[in-house]
C-alpha positions as CSV (number, residue, x, y, z in Angstrom):
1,X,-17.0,-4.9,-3.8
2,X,-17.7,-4.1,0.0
3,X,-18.5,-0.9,0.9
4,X,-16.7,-1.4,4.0
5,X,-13.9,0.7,5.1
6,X,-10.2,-0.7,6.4
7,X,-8.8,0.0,9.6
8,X,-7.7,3.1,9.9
9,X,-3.2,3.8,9.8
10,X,-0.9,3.5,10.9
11,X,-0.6,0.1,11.1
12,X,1.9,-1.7,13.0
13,X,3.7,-4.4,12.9
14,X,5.2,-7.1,15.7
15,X,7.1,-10.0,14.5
16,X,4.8,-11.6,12.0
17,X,1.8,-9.7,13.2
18,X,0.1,-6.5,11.9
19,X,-2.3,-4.4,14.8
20,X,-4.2,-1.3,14.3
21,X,-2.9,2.0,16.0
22,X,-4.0,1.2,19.4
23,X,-2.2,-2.4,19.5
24,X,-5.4,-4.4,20.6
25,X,-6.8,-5.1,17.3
26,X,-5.2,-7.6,15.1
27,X,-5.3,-7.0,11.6
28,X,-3.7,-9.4,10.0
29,X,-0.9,-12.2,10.1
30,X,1.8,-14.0,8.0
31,X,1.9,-17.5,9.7
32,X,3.8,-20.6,9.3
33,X,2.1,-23.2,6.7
34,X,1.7,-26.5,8.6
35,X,2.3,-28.3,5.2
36,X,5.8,-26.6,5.5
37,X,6.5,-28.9,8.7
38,X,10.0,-28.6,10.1
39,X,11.1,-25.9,6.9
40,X,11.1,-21.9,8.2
41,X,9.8,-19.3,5.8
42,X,12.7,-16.7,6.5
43,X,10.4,-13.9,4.6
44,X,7.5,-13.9,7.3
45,X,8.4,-10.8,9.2
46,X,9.6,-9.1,6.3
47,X,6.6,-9.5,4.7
48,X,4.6,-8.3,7.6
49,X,6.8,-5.4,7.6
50,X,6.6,-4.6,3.8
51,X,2.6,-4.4,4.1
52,X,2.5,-2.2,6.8
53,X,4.9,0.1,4.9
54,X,2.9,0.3,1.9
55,X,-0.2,0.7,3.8
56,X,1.4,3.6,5.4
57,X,2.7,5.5,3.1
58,X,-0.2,5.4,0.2
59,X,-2.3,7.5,1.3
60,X,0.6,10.4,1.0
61,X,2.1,8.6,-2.8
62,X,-1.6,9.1,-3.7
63,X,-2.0,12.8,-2.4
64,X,1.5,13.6,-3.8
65,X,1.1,11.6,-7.2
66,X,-2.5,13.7,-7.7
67,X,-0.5,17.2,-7.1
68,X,2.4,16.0,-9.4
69,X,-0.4,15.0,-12.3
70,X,-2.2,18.3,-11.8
71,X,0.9,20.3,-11.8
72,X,2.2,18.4,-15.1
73,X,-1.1,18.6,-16.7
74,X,-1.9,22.5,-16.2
75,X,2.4,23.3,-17.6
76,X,2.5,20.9,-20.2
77,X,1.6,21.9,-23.4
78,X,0.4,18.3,-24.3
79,X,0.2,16.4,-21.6
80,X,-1.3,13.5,-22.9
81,X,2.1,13.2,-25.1
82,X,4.2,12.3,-21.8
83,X,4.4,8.6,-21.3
84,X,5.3,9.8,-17.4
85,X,1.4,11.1,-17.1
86,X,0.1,8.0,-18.7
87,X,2.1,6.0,-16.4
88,X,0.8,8.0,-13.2
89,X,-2.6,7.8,-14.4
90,X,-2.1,4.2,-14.4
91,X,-0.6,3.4,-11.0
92,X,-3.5,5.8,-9.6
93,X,-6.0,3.8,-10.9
94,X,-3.9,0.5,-9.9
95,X,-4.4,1.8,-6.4
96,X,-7.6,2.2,-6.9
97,X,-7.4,5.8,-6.1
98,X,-8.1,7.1,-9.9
């Protein structure tokens, strides 16, 4: 893996286009297939928009997953009991953030 960093949120999104915060830098599109030919993809600008909100918000799910985990571990008795902490530990590390 690169030890190169992504472009910095928020994100934005216009249409079927994703730009960095100052609008000049494109980051990233969900374009038309040509194999598709005459066919629409109705999702395109939805999709667009669903990256942009997940890019946005996981830096803050990740900050407030970690304080959740050490709250839950430090009051549990047995922490490693609760399927929930397991769980959380898992989606960390499935966001690469463990």
């Amino acid at each position: 893996m690169s030890d190169a960093k992504h472009t910095p949120t928020p994100w934005f999104v216009g249409g079927v286009t994703i730009w960095d915060t100052s609008g000049r830098s494109l980051i990233a599109e969900c374009p038309q297939p040509e194999w598709l030919g005459a066919r629409k993809l109705t999702n395109r600008e939805a999709n667009a928009a669903h990256i942009v909100k997940c890019v946005n918000a996981h830096d803050a799910f990740v900050a407030a997953l970690r304080d959740l985990l050490a709250r839950a571990e430090a009051e549990l008795a047995d922490p490693e009991d609760v399927w929930e902490v397991g769980a959380a530990h898992a989606a960390l590390a499935k966001a690469g953030a463990a």
